[in-house]
C-alpha positions, 0 to 999 in steps of 0.5 A: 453886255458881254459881247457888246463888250467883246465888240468893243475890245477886238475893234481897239488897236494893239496900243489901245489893247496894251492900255486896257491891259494895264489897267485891267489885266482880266480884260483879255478874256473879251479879246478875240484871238489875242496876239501872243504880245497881248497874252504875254503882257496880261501874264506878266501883269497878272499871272492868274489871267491865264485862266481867263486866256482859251486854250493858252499854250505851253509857253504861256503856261510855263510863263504863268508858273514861272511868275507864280509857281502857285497858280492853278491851271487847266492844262487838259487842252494840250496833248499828253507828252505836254501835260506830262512835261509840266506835272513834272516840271511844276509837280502839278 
């Protein structure tokens, strides 16, 4: 089921992505190498779908927490000055 979804989602143009977004934020853990447009709008939706997002980078991480300061994220896929510069600036 899961990766007749996945099959389902990577086919949809970007618009139709866009759609599915809106509705259901939590949708982009289905999406294959997601474009950063995509990623950003599931984040502006729903900031807690960073975690459903495979290694998110820096500027999606700080997008997440500045739209919500209280989220938990998992930061150990980036490199260690990155991970330093967050706890710091987000005292994680």
């Amino acid at each position: 089921m899961v990766s007749e979804l996945k099959l389902i989602v990577n086919e949809l143009s970007e618009e139709e992505q866009i759609k599915l977004l809106r509705y259901d934020p939590y949708s982009i853990e289905y999406f294959q190498n997601p474009s950063v447009t995509i990623q950003q709008l599931a984040i502006k939706i729903h900031p807690v779908v960073i975690e459903r997002i495979k290694n998110p980078s820096l500027s999606l991480i700080e997008l997440a927490l500045s739209l919500n300061p209280n989220i938990s994220i998992h930061i150990s896929h980036l490199p260690i000055d990155q991970q330093n510069f967050l706890k710091l600036k987000y005292q994680m």
